[in-house]
MITOR-315510 format. One line per 10 residues: number of its first residue (from 1); their letters; for each residue x, y, z of N, C-alpha, C. Coordinates in pm, 1 decimal, padded with zeros to 6 digits. Each point is the difference from the previous one (the first is absolute). Layout:
NUM	a	X Y Z X Y Z X Y Z  ...
END
This chain:
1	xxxxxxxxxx	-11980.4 19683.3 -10022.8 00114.8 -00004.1 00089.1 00111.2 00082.6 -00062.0  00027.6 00072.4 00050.5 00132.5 00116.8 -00037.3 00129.1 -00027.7 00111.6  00016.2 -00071.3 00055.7 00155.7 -00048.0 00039.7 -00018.6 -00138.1 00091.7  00136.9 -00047.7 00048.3 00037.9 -00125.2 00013.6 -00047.2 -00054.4 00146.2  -00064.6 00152.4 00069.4 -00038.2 -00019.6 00140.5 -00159.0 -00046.5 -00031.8  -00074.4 00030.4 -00073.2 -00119.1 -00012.7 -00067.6 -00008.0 -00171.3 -00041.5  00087.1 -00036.2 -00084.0 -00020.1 -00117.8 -00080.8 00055.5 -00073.4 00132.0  00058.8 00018.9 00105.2 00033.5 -00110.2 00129.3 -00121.5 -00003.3 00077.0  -00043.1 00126.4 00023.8 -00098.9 -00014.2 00083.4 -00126.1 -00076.4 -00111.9  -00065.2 00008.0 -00077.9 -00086.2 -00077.6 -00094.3 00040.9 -00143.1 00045.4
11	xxxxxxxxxx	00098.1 -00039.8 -00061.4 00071.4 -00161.5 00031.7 -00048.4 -00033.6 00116.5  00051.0 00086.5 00087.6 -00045.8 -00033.9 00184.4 -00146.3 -00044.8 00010.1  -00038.0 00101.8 -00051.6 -00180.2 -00027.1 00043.4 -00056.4 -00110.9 -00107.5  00057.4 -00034.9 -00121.6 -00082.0 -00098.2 -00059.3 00051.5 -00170.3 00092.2  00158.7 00011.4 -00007.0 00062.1 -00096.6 00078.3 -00033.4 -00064.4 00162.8  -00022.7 00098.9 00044.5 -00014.9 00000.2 00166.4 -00065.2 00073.9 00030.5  -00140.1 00074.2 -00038.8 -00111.9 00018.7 00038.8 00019.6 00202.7 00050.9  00119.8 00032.8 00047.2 00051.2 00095.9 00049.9 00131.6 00049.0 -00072.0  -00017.7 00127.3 00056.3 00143.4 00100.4 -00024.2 00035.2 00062.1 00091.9  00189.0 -00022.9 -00002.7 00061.7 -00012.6 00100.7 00002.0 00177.8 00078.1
21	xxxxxxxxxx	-00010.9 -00014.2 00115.7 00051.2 00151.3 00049.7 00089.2 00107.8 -00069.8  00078.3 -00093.1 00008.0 00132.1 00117.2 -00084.7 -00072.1 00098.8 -00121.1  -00074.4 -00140.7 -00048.9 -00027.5 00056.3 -00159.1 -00084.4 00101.5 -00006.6  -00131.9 -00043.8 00106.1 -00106.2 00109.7 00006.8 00055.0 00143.7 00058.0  00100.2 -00019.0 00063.3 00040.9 00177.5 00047.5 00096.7 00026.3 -00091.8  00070.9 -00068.5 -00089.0 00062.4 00110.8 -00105.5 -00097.4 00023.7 -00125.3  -00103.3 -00109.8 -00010.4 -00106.5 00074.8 -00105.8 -00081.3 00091.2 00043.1  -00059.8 00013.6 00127.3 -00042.2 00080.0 00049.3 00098.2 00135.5 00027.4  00068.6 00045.6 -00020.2 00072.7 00117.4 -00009.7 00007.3 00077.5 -00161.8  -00052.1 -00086.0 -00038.3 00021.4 00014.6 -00189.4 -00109.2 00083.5 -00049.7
31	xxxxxxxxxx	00031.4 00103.6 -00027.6 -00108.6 00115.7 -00032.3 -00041.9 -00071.6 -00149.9  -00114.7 00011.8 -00041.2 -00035.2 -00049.8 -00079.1 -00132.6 00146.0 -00034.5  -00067.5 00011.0 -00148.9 -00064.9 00084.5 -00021.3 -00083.2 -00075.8 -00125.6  -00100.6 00078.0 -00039.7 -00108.9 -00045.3 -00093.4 00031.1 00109.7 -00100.7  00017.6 -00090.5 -00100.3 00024.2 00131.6 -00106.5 -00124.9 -00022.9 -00130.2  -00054.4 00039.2 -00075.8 -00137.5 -00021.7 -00034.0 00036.6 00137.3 -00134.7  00059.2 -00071.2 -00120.8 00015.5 00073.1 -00109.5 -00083.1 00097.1 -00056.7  00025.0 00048.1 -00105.6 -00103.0 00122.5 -00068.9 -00065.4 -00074.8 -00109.9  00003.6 -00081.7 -00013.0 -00122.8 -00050.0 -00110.4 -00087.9 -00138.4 00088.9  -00012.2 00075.7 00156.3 -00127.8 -00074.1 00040.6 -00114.0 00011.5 -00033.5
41	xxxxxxxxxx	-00121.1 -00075.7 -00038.1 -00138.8 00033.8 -00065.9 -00065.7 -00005.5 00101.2  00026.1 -00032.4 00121.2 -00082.5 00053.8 00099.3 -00164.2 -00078.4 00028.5  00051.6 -00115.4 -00042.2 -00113.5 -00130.3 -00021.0 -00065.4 -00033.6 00126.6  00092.7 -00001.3 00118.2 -00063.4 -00032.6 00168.4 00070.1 -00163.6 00055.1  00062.1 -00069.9 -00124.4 -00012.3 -00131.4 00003.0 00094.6 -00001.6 00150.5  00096.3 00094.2 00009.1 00136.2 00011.1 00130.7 -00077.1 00017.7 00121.2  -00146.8 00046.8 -00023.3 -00014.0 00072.9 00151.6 -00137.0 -00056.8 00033.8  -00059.2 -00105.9 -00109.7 -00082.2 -00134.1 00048.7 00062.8 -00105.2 00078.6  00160.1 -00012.0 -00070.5 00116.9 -00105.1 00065.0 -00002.2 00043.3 00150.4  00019.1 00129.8 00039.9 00081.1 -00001.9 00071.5 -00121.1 00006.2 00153.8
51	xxxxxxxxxx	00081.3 -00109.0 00089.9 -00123.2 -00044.7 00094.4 00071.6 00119.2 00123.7  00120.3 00095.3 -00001.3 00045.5 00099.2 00111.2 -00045.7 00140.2 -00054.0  -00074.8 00021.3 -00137.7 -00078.0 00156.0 00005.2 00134.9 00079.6 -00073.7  00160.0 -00086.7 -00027.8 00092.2 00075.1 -00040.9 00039.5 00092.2 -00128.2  -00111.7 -00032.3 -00058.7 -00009.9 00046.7 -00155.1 -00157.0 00061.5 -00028.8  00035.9 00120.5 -00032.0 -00119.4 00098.6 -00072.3 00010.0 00045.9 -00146.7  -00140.5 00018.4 -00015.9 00055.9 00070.7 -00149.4 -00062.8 00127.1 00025.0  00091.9 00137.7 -00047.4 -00025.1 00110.1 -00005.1 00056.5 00046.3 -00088.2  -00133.7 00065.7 -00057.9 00013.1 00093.7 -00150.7 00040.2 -00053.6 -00138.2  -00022.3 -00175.8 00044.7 -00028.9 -00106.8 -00109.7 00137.7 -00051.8 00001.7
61	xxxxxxxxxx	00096.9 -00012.7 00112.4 00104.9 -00055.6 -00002.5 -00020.7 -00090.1 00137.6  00068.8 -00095.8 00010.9 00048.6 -00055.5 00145.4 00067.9 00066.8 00063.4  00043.1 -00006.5 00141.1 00055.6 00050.5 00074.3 00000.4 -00011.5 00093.1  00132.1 -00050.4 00085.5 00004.6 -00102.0 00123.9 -00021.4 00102.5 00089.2  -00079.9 -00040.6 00129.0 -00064.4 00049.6 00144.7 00131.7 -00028.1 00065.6  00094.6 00083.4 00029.7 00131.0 -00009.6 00087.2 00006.3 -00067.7 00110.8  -00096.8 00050.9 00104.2 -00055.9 -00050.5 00081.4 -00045.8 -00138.2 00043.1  -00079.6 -00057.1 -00097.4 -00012.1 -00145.1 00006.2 00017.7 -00127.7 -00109.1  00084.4 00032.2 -00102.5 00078.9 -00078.2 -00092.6 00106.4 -00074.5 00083.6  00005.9 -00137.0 -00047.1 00085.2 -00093.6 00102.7 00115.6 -00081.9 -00108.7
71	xxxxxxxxxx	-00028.1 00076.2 -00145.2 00095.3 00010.8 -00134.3 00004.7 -00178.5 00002.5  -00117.6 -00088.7 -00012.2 -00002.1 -00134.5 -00031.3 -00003.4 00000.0 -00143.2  -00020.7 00051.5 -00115.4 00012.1 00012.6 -00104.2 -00154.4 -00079.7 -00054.8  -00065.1 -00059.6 00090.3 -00150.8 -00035.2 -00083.3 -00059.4 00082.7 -00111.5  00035.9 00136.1 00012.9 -00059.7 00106.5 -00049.2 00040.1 00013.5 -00162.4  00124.7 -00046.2 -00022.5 00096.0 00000.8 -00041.5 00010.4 -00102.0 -00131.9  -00091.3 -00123.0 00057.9 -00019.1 -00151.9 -00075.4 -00124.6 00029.8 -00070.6  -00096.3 00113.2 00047.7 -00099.9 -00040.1 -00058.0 -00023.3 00154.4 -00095.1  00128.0 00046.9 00005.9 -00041.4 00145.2 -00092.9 -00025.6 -00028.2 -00178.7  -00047.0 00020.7 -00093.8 00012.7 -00041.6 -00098.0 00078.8 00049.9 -00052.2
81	xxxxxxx	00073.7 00105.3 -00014.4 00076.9 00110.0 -00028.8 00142.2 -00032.7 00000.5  00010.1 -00095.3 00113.6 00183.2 00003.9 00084.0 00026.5 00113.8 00012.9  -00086.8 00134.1 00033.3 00060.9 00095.4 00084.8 00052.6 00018.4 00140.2  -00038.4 -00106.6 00077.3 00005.6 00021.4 00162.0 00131.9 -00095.9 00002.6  00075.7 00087.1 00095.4 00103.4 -00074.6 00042.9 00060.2 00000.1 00151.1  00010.7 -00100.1 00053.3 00064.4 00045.7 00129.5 00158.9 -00001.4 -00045.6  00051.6 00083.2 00067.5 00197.7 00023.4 00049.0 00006.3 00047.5 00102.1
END
């Protein structure tokens, strides 16, 4: 979670099952990107995780599929490295 609209909406959904309108259209406006450092080893563990196809490895690095990355950070939990990051 990287800001205060994030940690409300979390609360919401563990509290009351849902998250409120408001919240989902100002997080949904929030450009967010996959950033995937230079000392990735290029293991696969991000792109076994990932059940949307959003992560490849090319030329022995990861590297997010623009296209269908949905930046949940699964990819992210299971790197051994801590190279992958969503912002």
């Amino acid at each position: 979670m990287q800001s205060i609209d994030e940690v409300d909406a979390n609360i919401s959904l563990l509290e009351k099952g849902n998250i409120p309108k408001y919240l989902k259209e100002r997080l949904g406006k929030k450009t967010r990107r996959l950033i995937v450092q230079d000392w990735c080893i290029g293991c696969g563990k991000c792109v076994k995780t990932c059940k949307h196809g959003g992560i490849e490895i090319v030329e022995g690095k990861a590297r997010a599929v623009t296209d269908k990355c949905i930046f949940c950070g699964y990819c992210a939990a299971v790197c051994p490295e801590f190279c992958i990051k969503v912002i």
